[in-house]
N, C-alpha and C positions, 0 to 999 in steps of 0.2 A: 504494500500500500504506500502510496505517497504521504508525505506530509498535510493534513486537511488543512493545516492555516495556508498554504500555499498554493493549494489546488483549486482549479477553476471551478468554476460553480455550476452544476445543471441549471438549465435556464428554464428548465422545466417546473424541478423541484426545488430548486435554492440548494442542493446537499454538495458536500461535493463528491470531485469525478472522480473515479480510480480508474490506474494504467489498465488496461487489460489485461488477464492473467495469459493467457494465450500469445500478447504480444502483437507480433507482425501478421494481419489481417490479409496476405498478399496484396495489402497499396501502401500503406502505413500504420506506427501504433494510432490506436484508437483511448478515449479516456470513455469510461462509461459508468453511469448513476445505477448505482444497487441497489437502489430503492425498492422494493419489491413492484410497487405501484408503478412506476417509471421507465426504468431501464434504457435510457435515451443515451444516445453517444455520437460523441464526440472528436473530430477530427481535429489534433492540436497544431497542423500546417495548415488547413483551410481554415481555422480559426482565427493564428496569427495573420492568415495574409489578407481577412475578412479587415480585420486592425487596422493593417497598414494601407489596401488598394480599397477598402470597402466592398460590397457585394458584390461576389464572383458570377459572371457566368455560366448557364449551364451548359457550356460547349465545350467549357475551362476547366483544363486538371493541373495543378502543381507540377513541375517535371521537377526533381531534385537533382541538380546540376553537380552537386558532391557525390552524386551517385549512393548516399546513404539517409535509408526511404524513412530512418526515426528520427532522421535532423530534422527540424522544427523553425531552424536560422531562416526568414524569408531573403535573404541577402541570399541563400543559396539553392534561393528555388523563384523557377520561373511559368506564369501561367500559359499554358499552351494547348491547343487541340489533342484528343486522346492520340491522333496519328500520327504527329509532330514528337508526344511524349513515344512513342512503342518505335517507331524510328531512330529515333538518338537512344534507344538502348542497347540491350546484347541477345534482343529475342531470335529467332529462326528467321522471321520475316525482314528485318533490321536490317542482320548479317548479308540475307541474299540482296535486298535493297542497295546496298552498298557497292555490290558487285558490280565489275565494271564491263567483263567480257564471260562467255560461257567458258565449262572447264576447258575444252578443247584452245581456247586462248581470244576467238572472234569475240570484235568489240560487240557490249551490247548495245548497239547505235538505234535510231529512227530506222534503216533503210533494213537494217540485220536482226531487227529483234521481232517477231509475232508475239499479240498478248492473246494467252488463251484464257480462255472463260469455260470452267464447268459446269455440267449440272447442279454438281452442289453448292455452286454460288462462288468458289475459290477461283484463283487465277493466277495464272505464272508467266514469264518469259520462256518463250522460245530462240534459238540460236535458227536464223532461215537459211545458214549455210549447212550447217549439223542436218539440217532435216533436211535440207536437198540432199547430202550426200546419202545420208541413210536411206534415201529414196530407192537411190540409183542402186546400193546394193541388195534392197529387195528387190528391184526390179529383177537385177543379174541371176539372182538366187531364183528367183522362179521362173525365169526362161531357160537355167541348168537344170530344176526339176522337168520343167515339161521335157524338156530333149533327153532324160536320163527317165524319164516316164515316174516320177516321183512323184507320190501326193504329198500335200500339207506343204 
């Protein structure tokens, strides 16, 4: 438990907040009233930076620019789109974002890259050199199957 003379205050209840026992919420800690009636919580960076810029957007997330998500410092977090924030991180999508040619080496330019769209709504880059060539070799491979009388 934190110190109650120093802890913010539910705005709900007047009581005050405690850290979370669990901690890091996968966005940041959170502070939350145990009131049994209440239970209302609290984010202690959208709170400070509520202080300092006034009312956030709701388009707007903190990006923590120290990269450490219980720092609370508004000097070290900056309001930005969820896109903006999942971009400047280390996620999967980030990493491939970043990318600048496919593995084979071709840049990933306007004239070289196809964006594919799936069914289930995801989308990736394609390399349109990679895929002509891979064309060309199924093509090869299934003009040696028909002439070697091979199916599949």
């Amino acid at each position: 438990m934190i110190d109650p003379v120093a802890a913010p205050l539910c705005q709900e209840c007047g009581k005050p907040l405690d850290m979370m026992t669990v901690g890091l919420n996968g966005k940041d800690y959170h502070l939350q009233c145990f009131e049994a009636a209440c239970k209302k919580t609290l984010s202690p960076v959208k709170d400070a930076l509520r202080k300092v810029h006034g009312p956030m957007s709701a388009n707007l997330m903190p990006d923590h620019l120290c990269r450490n998500r219980a720092c609370i410092n508004v000097a070290h977090t900056e309001l930005v789109t969820n896109r903006i924030n999942v971009l400047r991180g280390d996620s999967w999508s980030a990493r491939n974002a970043r990318k600048m040619a496919c593995p084979r080496g071709h840049p990933y330019d306007e004239a070289n890259t196809s964006i594919i769209h799936r069914a289930d709504g995801t989308t990736f880059r394609r390399c349109r050199i990679c895929k002509r060539e891979q064309n060309v070799r199924q093509s090869i491979l299934r003009d040696l199957r028909g002439r070697l009388g091979v199916k599949g």
